[in-house]
Residue frames relative to the residue before (quaternion, step in Angstrom):
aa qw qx qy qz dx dy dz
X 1.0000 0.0000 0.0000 0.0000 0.00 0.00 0.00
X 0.1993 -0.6923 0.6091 0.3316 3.72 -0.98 0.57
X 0.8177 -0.2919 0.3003 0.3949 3.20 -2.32 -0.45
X 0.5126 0.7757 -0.1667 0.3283 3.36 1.65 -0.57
X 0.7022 0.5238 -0.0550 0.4791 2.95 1.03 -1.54
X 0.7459 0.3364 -0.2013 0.5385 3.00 1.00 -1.34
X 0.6163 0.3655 -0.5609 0.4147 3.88 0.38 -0.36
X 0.6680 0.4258 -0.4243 0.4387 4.21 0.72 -0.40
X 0.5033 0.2568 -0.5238 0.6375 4.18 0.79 0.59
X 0.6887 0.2872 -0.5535 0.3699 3.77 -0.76 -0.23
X 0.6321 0.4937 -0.4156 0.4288 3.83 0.36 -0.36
X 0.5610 0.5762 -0.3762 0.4601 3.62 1.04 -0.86
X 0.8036 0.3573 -0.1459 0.4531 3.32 0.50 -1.91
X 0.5196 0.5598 -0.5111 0.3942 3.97 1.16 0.38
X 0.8086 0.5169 -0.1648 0.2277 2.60 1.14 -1.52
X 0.3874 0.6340 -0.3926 0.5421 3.60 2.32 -0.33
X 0.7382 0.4457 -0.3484 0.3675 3.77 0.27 -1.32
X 0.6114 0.5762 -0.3413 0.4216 3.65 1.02 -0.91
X 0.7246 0.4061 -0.2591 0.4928 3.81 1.18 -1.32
X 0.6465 0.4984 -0.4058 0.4111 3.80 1.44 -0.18
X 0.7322 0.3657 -0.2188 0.5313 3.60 0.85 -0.84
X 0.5578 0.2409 -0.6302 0.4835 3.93 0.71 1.15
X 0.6934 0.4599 -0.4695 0.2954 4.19 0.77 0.02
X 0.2065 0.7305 -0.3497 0.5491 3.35 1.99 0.43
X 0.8153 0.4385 -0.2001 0.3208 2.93 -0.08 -1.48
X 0.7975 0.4385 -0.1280 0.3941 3.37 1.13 -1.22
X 0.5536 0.6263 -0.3382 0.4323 2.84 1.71 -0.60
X 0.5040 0.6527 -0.1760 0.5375 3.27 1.98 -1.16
X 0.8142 -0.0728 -0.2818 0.5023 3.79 0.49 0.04
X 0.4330 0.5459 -0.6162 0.3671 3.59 0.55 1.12
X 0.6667 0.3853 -0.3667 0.5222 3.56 1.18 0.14
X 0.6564 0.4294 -0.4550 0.4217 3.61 0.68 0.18
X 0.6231 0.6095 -0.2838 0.3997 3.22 1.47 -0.38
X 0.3679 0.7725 -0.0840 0.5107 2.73 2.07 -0.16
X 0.6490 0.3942 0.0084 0.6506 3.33 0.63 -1.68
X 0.8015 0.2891 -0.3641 0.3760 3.54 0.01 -0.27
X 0.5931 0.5341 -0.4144 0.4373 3.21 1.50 -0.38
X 0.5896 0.5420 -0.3208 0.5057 3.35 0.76 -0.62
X 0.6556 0.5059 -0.3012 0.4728 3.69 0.67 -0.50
X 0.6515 0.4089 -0.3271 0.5489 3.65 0.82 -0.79
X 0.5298 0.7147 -0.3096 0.3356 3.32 1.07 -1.11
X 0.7880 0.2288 -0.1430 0.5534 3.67 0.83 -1.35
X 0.5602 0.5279 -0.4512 0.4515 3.33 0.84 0.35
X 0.6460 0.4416 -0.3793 0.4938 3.54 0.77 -0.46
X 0.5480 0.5798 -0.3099 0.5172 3.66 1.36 -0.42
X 0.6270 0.4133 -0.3439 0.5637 3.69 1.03 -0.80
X 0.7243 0.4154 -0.4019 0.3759 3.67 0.11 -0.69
X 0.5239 0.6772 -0.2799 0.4343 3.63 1.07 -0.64
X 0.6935 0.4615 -0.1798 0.5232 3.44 1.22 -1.30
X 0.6808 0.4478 -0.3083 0.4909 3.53 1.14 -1.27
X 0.8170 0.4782 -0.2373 0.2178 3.24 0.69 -0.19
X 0.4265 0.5038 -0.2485 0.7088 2.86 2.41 0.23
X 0.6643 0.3229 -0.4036 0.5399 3.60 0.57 0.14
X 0.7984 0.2257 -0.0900 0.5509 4.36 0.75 -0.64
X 0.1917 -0.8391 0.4817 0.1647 3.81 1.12 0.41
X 0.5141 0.2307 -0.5346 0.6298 3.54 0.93 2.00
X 0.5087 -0.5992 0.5828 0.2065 2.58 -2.14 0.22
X 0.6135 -0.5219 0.3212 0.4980 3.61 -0.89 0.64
X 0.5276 -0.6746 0.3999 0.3266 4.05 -1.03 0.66
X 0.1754 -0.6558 0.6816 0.2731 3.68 -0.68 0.28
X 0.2238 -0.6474 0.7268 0.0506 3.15 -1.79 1.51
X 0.8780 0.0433 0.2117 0.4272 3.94 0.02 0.25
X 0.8016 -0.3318 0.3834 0.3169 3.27 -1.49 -0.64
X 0.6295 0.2394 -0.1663 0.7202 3.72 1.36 -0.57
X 0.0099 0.8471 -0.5052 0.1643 3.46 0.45 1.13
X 0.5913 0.5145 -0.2533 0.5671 3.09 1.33 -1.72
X 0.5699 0.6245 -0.4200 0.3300 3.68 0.50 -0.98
X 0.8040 0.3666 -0.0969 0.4580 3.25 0.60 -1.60
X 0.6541 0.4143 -0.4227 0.4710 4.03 1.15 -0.54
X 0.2024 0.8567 -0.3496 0.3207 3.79 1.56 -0.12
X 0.7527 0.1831 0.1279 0.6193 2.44 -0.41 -2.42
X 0.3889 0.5080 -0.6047 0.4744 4.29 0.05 0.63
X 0.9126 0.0495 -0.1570 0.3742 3.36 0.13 -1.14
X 0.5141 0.4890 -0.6069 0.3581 3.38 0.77 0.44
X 0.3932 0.5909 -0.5076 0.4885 4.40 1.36 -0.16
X 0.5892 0.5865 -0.3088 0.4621 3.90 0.88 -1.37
X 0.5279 -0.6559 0.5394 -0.0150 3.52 -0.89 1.42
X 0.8068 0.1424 -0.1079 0.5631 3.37 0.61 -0.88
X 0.7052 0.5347 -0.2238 0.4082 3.73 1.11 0.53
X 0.4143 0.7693 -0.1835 0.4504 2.90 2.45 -1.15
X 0.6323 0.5156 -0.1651 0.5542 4.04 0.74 -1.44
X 0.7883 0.4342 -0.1942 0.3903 3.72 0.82 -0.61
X 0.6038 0.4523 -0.1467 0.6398 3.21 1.35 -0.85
X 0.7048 0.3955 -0.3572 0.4683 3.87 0.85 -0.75
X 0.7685 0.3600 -0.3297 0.4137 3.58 0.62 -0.15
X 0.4376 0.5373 -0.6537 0.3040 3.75 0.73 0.90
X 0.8220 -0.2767 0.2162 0.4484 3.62 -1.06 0.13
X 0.2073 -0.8186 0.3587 0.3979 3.09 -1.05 0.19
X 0.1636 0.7715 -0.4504 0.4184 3.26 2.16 1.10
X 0.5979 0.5473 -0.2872 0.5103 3.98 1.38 -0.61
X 0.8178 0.2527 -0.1992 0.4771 3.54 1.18 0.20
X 0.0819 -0.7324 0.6654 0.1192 3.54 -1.48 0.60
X 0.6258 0.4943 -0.4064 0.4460 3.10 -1.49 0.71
X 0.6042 -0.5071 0.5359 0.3010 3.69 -1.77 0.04
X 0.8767 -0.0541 -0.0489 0.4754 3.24 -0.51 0.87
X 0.6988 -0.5816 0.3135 0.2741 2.99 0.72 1.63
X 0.1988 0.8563 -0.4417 0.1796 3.54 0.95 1.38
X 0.7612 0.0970 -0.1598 0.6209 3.26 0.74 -1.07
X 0.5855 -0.4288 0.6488 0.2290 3.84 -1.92 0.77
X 0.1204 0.6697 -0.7326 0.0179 4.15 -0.78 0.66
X 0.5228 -0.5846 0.5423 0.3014 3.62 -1.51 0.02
X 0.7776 -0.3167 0.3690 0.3985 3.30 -0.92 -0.42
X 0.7344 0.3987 -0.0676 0.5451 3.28 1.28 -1.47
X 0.5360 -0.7297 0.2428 0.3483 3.73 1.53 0.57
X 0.3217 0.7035 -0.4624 0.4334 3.49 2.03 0.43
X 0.4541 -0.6497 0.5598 0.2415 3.80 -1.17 0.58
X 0.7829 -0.4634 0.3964 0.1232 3.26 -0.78 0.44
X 0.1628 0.7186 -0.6733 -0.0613 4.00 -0.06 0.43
X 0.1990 -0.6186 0.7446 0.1530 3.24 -1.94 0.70
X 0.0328 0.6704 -0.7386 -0.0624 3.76 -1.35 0.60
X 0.2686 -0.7701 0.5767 -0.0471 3.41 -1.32 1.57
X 0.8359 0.1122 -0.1216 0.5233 3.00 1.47 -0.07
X 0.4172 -0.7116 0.3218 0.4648 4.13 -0.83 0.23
X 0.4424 0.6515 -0.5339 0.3077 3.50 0.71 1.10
X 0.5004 0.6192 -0.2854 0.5336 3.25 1.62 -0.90
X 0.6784 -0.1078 0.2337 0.6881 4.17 0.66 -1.60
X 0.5158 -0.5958 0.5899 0.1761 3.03 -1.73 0.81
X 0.5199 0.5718 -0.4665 0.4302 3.50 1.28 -0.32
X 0.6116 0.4847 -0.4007 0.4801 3.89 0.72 -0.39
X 0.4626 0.5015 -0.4070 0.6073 4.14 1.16 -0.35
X 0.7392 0.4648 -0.2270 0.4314 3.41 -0.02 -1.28
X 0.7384 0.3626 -0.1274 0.5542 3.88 1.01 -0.67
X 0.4246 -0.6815 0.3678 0.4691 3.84 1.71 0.71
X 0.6862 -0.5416 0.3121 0.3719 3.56 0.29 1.14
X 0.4477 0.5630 -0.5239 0.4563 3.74 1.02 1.04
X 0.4588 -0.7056 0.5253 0.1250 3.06 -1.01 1.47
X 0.2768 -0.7210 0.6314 -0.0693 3.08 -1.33 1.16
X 0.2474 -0.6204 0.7233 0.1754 3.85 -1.39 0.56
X 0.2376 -0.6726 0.7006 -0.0184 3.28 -1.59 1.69
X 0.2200 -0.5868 0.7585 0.1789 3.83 -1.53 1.10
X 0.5667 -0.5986 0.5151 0.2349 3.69 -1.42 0.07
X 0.3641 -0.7373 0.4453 0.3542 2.85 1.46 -0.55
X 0.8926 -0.2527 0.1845 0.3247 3.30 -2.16 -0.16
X 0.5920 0.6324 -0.1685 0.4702 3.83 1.81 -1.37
X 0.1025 0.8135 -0.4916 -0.2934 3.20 1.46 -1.58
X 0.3506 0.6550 -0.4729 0.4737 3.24 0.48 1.71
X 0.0924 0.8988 -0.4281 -0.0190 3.60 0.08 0.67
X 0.7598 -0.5175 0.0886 0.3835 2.85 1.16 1.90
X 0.5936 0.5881 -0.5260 0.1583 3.98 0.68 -0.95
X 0.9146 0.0747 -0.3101 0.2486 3.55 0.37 0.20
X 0.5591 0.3291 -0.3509 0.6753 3.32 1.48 0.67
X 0.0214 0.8881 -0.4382 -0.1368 3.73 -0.05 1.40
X 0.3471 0.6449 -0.5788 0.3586 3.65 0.74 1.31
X 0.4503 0.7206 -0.3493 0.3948 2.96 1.29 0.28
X 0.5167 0.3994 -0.3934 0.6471 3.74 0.96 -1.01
X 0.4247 0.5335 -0.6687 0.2965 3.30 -1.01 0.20
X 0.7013 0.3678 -0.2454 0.5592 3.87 0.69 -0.60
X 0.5706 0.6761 -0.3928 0.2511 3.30 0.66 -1.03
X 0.2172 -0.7565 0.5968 0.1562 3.94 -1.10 1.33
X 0.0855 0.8092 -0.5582 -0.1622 3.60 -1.26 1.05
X 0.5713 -0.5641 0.2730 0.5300 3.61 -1.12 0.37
X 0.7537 0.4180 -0.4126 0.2948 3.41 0.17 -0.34
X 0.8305 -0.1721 -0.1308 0.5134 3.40 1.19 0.59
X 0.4062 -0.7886 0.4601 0.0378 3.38 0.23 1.45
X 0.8100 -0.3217 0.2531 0.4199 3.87 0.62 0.28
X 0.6951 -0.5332 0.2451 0.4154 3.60 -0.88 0.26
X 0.6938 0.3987 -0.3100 0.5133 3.65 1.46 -0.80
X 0.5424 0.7180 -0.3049 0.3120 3.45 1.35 0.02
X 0.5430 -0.5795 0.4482 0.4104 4.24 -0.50 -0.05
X 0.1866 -0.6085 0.7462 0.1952 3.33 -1.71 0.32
X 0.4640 -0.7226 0.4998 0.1128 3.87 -0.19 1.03
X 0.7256 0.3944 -0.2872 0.4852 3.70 0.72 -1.12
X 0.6545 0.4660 -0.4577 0.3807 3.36 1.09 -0.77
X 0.5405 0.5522 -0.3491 0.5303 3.99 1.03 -0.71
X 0.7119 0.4721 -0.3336 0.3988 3.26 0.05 -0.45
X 0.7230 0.2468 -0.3009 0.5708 3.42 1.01 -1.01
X 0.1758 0.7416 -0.4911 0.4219 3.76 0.53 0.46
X 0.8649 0.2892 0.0410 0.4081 2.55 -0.16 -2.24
X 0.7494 0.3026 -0.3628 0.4640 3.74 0.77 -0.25
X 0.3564 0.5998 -0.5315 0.4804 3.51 1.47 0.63
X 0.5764 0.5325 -0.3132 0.5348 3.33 0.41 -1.57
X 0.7591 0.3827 -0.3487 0.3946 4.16 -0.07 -1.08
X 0.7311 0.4316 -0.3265 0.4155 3.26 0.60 -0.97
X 0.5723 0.5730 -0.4320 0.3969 4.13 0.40 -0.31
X 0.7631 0.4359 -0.2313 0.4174 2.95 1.21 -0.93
X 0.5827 0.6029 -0.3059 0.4511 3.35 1.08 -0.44
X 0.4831 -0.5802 0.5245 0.3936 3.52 1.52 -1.19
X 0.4673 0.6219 -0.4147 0.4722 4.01 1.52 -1.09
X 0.1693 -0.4593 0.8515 0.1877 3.69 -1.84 0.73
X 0.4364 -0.4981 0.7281 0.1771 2.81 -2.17 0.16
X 0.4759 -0.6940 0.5273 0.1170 3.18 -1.26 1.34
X 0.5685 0.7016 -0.2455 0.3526 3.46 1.06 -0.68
X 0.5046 -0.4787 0.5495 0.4628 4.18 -0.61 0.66
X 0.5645 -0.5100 0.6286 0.1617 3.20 -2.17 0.68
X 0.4166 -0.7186 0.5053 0.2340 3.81 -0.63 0.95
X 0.1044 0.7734 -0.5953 -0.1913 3.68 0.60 -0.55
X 0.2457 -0.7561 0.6058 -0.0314 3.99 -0.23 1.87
């Protein structure tokens, strides 16, 4: 082989490793992006439950809210089975204390629209925020939220729960024969 040959294979074989380890990469946060959706996902499903079974929502105490609306519903019987079977990458600490994302950022919980206007914006139903990929969750440069996952709707490839939900108790009630008492949406 001359000097030739080989500097045109080492370019080849840079240039494979360079085009494998950026489809790595993505593949690498299209599955954490994943996981967190799914994570916000059954949390908005736990609050939903805790709140049809105690008509409140777990209290927010502060800054380690998540800490404290957590351990509410994993104490919560009908919320406890949901929350105990996400990963146990979805937690740090001893007994499953603090909620992290994917991206090793803790959890924020807001219970009310004094805490985030996104809970105003979500009819004053609290919601659990990931920081996303940046793990920045904007509070003092707010081009930041732009990444930011929430349960009540985690991004464009993500879910809006209330709309499923009312779906689905449309879908129950026709069948049952029940009307809904409630004003027509007109979407």
């Amino acid at each position: 082989m001359t000097l030739v040959e080989m500097t045109i294979i080492g370019m080849i074989v840079g240039a494979g490793l360079f085009l494998v380890t950026g489809w790595m990469n993505t593949t690498r946060q299209g599955t954490k992006r994943d996981l967190a959706i799914h994570m916000l996902l059954e949390l908005d499903k736990s609050l939903a439950r805790y709140h049809r079974s105690c008509g409140t929502y777990p209290p927010s105490f502060g800054p380690d809210s998540a800490i404290s609306a957590t351990t509410v519903l994993l104490d919560h019987e009908r919320t406890r089975k949901t929350l105990e079977e996400l990963p146990n990458s979805c937690w740090r600490g001893p007994g499953r204390r603090t909620l992290i994302d994917p991206w090793g950022t803790p959890v924020r919980y807001y219970a009310s629209a004094a805490e985030s206007p996104a809970v105003k914006a979500n009819n004053n139903r609290p919601l659990f925020v990931s920081a996303g990929p940046d793990r920045d969750f904007g509070d003092t440069h707010h081009a930041r939220i732009g990444d930011n996952l929430r349960s009540d709707d985690p991004g464009p490839s993500g879910f809006r729960l209330h709309d499923i939900m009312r779906d689905t108790l449309s879908g129950k009630e026709q069948d049952s024969g029940e009307t809904d008492s409630r004003p027509a949406n007109s979407d």
